[in-house]
N, C-alpha and C positions, 0 to 999 in steps of 0.2 A: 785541788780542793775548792778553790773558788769558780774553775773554769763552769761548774755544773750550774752554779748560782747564776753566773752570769747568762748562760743558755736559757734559764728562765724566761729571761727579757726579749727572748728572739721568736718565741710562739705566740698563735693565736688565742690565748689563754692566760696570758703574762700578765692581766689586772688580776687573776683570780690567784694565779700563785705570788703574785708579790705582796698579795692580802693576808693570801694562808701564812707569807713568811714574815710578814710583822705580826699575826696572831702569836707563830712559835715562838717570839722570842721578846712574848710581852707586851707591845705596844703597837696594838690594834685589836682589828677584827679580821677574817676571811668574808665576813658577810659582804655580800655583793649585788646591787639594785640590779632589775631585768632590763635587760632581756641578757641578762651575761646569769647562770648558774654556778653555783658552786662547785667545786670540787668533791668526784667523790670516786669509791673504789680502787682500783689496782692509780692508778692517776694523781691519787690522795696521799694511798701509801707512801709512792714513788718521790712524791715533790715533799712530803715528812723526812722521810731518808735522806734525799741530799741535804736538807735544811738542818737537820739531827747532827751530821757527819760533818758539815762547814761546821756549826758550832762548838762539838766534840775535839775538833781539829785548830780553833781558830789560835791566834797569837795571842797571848797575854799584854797584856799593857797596864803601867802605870799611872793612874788619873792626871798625879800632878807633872809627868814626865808629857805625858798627852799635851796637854795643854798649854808647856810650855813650847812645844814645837808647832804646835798651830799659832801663836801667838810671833814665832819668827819667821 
């Protein structure tokens, strides 16, 4: 489930999907300054879907459970 996400970061295109994938999930934009385009069509769909499916799929976590083990 994560492997797809990670494959993101290995393409020629990888600023534009790791924009779309902080738009989906609230904090950001996909907007992207030229000469780099946006995402669009079968390409759009495609990087929606894994990004949908990590999310649908991820682990649960509790705030203060979280934060206690980054803090040891």
């Amino acid at each position: 489930m994560v492997l797809p996400l990670l494959r993101m970061d290995t393409v020629p295109k990888f600023v534009q999907l790791i924009k779309l994938v902080q738009q989906e999930i609230g904090v950001g934009s996909a907007r992207v300054r030229a000469p780099r385009m946006e995402l669009v069509g079968a390409e759009l769909e495609e990087a929606r879907r894994v990004v949908q499916e990590a999310m649908s799929n991820r682990p649960q976590c509790d705030a203060i459970e979280f934060s206690a083990a980054v803090r040891a």
